[in-house]
N, C-alpha and C positions, 0 to 999 in steps of 0.2 A: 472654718466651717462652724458654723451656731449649729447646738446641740436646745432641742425644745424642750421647755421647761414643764416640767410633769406639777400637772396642776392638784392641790390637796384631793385626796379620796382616791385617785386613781388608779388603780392599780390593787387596790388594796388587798381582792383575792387571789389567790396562788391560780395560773393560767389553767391547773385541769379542773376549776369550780366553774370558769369559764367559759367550758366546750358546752354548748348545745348539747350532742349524744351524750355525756357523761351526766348532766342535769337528767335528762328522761331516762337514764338506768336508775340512777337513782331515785326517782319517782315511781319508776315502776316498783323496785323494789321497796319501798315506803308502800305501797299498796297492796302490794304479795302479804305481806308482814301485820298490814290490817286486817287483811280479808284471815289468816292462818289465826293471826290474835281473837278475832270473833267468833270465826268457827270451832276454835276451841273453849273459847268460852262456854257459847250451845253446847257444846258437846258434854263439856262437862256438869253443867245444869242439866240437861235432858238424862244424863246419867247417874246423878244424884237423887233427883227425882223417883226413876226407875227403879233405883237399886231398894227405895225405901219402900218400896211395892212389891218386892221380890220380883221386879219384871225384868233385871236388868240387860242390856240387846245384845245377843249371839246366836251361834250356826245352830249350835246342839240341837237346839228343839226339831232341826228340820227332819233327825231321823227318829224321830216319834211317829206314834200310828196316826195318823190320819185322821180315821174313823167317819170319813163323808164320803159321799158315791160322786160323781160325777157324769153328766150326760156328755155323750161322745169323747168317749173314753178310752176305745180300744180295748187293753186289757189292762188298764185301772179297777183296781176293789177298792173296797174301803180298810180292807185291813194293809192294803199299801201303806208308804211313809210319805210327810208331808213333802219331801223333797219329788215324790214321785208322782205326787197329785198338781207342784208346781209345774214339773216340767211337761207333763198334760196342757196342762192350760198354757204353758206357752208355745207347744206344740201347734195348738186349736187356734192362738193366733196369730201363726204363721202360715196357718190353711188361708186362713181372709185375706192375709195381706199378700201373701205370692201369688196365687191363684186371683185376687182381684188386680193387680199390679196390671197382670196379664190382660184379663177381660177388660178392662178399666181402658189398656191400650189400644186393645183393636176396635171397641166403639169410639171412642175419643176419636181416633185417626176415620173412622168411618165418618161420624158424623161433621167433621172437621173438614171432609172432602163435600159433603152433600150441602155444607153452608156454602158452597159457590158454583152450586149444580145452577146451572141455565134452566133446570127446568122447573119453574115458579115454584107448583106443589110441593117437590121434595126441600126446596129453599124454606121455604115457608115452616114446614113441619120441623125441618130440623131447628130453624131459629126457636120455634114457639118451643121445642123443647129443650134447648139450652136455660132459656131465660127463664123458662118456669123451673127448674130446677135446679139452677144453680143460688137463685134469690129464695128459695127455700132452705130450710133450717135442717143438715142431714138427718140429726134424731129424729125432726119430725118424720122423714122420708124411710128411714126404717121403721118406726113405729106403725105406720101404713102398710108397711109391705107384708109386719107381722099380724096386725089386729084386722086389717081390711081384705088386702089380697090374700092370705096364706087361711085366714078365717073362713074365706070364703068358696073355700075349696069342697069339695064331698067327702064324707069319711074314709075309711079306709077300707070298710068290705065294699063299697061304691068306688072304687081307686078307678081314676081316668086311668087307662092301658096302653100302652103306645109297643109296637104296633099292636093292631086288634087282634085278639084269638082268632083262629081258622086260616092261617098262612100258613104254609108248612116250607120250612128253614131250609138251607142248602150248606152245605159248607161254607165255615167261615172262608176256609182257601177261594175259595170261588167268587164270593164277592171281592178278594181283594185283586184276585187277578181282574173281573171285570173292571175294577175302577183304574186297574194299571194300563186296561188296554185304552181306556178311555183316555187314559190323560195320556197316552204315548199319540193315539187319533189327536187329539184336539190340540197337543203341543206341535208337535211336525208338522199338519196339515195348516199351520199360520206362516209356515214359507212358501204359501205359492202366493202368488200375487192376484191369478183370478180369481176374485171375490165369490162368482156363484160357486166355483168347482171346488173353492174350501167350505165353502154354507156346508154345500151337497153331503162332502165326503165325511165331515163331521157330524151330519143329521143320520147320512146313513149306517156312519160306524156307532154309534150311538143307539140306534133302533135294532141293529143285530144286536148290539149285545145285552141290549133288555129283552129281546124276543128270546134269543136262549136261553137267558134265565128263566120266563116263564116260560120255556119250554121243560126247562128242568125241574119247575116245580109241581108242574104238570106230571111227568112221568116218574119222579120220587114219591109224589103225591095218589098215583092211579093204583088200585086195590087195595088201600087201608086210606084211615080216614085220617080227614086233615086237620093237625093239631099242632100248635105254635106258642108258647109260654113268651107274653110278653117281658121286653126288656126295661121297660120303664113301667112306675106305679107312680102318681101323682096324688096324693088327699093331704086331706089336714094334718096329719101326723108328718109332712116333708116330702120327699121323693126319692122311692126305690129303682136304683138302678142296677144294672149286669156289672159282672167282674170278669177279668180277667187274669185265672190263675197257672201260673209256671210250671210246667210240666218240668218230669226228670228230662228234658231234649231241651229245655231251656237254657242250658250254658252252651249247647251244641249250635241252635240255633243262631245267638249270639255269635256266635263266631263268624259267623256269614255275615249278619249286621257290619259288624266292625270292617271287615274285610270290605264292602259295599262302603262302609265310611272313608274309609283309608285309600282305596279308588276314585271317590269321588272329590275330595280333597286331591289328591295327584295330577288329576285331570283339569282341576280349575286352576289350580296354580299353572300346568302347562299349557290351556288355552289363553289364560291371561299374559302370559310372554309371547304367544303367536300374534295375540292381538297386540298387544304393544309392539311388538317386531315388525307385524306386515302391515297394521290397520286393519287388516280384516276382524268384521264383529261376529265370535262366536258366541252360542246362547249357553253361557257355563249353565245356570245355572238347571237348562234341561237335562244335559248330559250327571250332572251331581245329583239329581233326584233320581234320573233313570237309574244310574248304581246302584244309589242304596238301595231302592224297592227292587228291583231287578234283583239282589244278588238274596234279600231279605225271604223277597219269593222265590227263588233257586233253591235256599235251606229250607225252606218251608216243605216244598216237594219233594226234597232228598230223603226230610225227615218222615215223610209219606209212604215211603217205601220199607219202612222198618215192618220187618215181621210181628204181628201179634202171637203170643199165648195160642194154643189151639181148642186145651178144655182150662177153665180156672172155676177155684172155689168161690163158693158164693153162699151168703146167708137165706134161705127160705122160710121166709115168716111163716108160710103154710103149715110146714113139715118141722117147724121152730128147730132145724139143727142145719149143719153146712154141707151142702151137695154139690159134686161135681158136673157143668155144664158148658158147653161152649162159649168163645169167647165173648164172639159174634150174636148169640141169642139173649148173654147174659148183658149186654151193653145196649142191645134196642128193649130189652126189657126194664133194663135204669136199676140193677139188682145190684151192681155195683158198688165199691164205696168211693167216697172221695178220692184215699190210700189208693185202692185199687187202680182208678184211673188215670191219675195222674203219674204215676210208674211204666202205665202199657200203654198209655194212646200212643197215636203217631203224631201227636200235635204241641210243638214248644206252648201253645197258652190252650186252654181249654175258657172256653164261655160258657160262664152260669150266670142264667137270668134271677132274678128275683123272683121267689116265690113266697106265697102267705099261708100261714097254718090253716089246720080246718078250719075255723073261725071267722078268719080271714081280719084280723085283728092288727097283727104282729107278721113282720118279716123273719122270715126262719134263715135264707142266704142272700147273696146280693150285697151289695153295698149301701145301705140306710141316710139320707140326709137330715139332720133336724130341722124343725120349723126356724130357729132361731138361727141355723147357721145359713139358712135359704133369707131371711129378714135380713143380716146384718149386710150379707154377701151382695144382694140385691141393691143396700140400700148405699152401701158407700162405692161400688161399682156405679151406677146408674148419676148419683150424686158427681162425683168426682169425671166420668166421664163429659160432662158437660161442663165443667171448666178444659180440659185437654183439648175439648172440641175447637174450640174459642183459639185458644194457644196455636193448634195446627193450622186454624182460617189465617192466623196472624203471618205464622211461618210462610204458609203458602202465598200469600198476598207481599210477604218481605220481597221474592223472588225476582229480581229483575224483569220487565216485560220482556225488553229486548231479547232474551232470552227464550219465551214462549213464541216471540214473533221468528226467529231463526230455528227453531224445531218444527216451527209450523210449515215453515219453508222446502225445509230435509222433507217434510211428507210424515215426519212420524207420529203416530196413533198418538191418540187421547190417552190410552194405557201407557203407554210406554212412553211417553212425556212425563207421565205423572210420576212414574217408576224411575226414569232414568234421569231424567233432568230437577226435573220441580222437587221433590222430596229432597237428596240427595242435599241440594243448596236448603231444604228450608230446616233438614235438621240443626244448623247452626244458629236459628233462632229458636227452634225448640227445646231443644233436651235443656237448657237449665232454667226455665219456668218448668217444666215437664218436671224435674227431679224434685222441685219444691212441692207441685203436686202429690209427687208418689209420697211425699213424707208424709201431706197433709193425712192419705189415707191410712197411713200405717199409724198415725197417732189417732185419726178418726176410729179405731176400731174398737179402742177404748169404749165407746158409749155402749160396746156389745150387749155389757150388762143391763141398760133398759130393757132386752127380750129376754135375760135368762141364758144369754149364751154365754157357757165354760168357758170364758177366755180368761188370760193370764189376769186380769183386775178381779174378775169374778171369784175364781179361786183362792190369788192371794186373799182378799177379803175377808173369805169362808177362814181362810187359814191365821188372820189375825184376827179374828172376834174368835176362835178355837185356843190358842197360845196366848193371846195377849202382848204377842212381838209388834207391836204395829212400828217401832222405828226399823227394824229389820224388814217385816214385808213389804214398807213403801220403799225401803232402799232398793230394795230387790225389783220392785216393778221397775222404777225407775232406771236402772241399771239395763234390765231388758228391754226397756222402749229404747231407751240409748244404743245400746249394741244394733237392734233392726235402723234406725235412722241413719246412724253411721255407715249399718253396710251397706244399707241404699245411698247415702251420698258416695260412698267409693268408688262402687259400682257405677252412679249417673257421672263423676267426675271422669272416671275414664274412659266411658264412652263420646264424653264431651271433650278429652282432648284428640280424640282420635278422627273425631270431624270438624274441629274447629281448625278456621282458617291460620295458614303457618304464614308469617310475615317477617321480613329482616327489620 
């Protein structure tokens, strides 16, 4: 047997310099060790530097006083500490990014449905509004919404009112039983199959129960006059709206909630095994809504029933000292205090509308929007939902025909095609474009600063021309756009494995 002659040079490395993966560890690790070598280098220039300025970069300064206000602030002063003015501001923007996340969704998915409406007009509008706003510059598009649209509003003793004075109000309970009764008519009457006799029964149940509300406002309203504190204000200083505050029945109420929740969960998890077991299509998700509101208005009217006080004190501006008066007298007179009512009503949330001082200048209750958090909110909402738009047309348009042609088939609605077949398949084209979107807006929110809105850059700012920490406050910003990005990728990652297609 010849044995082959090893020709000069070969061999000459030891076989683990050899290995392919052993080569790329060690290149990686050659480049860990560059990147550490560098950065420590900066680090310690940038630290040399600093130290000979007496700036050198740490926590300490952040429990120092402050000394600056901040608008939408809650209960931030100025004599707060800067860690407390920080976390203000990144409180403020995390109102824009979760709250637009949201709206940002439900236009996107809207107008993402009307780019393949059959009917020209609404085609039409929605293209012409993707393309003109998305080929727009966002800053420009909030700077607009602050200097143009929000400018162009009326002042504030002129506040657009929504609704107008002279309505006189019913119980909040009332309205929400009518809307309960509405959606139990217009859910259940889509089982019957004759078209006129569901029109009917849902036009009809629908006109009762507007005609007894104004019947009821009618007879609350007969022998005193009629008077309604609107719940919105709209002018150039933002937009005042109504609150809703937790009465002591508020943990009691909850109860019911929860109870309504844990029912309704039970129910869909046991209609979804009857349905898989028999084929029969149950509609979970009516029975899951009917629960919760069902059990949410059960505690509502339980808590109805709670006795009031029969006389309680009360202050009388008149008589400037405290008299004893009925309960009942002292509560349509409004002699009440906050304290007071929210202890004895019978209602887990009490509604207060916004009202304006004599002047009519300034909001005295209510919940207050700024001009700038109405500009930023506006702009990268409206902005960003015309990219999603686009994404959803894509998604929906992914969808197999074949598909659309065999539901067409079965007989099932336009609705319920869209709901049950087409979306379903087109989320696995959307959600991770979709997820890079939602980043883009949570780093777009940065620009806030053009209008003056307290957001987390606005503040830190204030807070390094104040200390003169500026490698500490850009780490810090930095650090918090990272943690919100991340938890948005978490969160879009795993709703993308949970509809993405499982393959062997």
């Amino acid at each position: 047997m010849q044995m082959r002659a090893e020709t000069p040079g070969e061999n000459v490395l030891p076989a683990v310099f050899r290995d392919g993966r052993i080569l790329q560890g060690i290149a990686q690790l050659c480049f860990v060790l560059i990147v550490v070598l560098v950065l420590n280098d900066l680090s310690t220039r940038i630290t040399t530097a600093l130290e000979a300025t007496n700036q050198s970069p740490n926590f300490e300064f952040l429990q120092n006083r402050a000394g600056f206000g901040i608008a939408d602030s809650g209960d931030y002063q100025s004599s707060d500490r800067y860690i407390d003015a920080f976390r203000v501001g990144f409180i403020n923007t995390l109102r824009v990014v979760l709250l637009g996340l949201v709206a940002t969704t439900a236009i996107g998915i809207m107008v993402g449905i009307f780019l393949l409406s059959s009917n020209y007009l609404v085609r039409t509008i929605s293209r012409a509004y993707v393309e003109v706003l998305r080929n727009t510059p966002v800053l420009l598009q909030i700077i607009a919404w602050f200097f143009i649209a929000i400018f162009a509003l009326p002042p504030q003793q002129d506040a657009i009112a929504f609704p107008i004075e002279g309505i006189r109000s019913l119980p909040l309970l009332q309205y929400a039983v009518s809307l309960f009764i509405i959606f139990v008519i217009w859910q259940y009457s889509g089982g019957m199959r004759n078209l006129i006799w569901r029109t009917r029964i849902r036009q009809g149940g629908i006109a009762i129960v507007v005609l007894v509300n104004l019947l009821g406002i009618v007879l609350v309203g007969a022998g005193s006059p009629l008077e309604f504190r609107p719940g919105l204000y709209i002018s150039i200083k933002g937009v005042a709206i109504f609150e809703l505050i937790p009465s002591s029945m508020f943990g009691i109420w909850m109860v019911f909630v929860v109870i309504g929740l844990v029912v309704a969960a039970l129910m869909w998890r046991y209609f979804a095994y009857v349905t898989e077991s028999t084929g029969k299509p149950i509609p979970r998700s009516r029975y899951a809504i009917a629960s919760v509101i069902g059990f949410a208005l059960l505690g509502w009217v339980v808590l109805g029933m709670r006795p009031t006080p029969t006389t309680i004190a009360v202050f009388d501006q008149e008589k400037d000292s405290t008299v004893e008066m009925p309960y009942e007298d002292a509560f349509q007179s409004g002699l009440l205090t906050i304290e007071q009512e929210l202890e004895y009503t019978r209602q887990p949330l009490i509604y207060r509308p916004p009202t304006l001082d004599r002047r009519g200048r300034n909001i005295e209750t209510g919940i207050e929007i700024s001009p700038s958090y109405l500009a930023v909110f506006l702009g990268l909402v409206i902005y960003t939902s015309a990219f999603i738009a686009e994404i959803v047309r894509a998604g929906i348009q992914a969808v197999p025909k074949g598909q659309l042609e065999a539901s067409r088939a079965l007989g099932i609605s336009q609705g319920e095609m869209l709901r049950l077949i087409i979306l379903p398949q087109a989320l696995r084209v959307i959600i991770p474009p979709l997820g890079n979107q939602y980043l883009n807006l949570a780093k777009n929110s940065s620009l806030a600063i053009a209008v003056s809105y307290t957001d987390i850059y606005q503040v830190s700012n204030t807070i390094i021309n104040q200390s003169g920490q500026s490698v500490t406050g850009i780490v810090m910003i930095m650090f918090s756009y990272l943690f919100i990005s991340l938890s948005i990728s978490l969160v879009m990652n795993l709703v993308n494995q949970r509809f993405q297609l499982v393959t062997r």
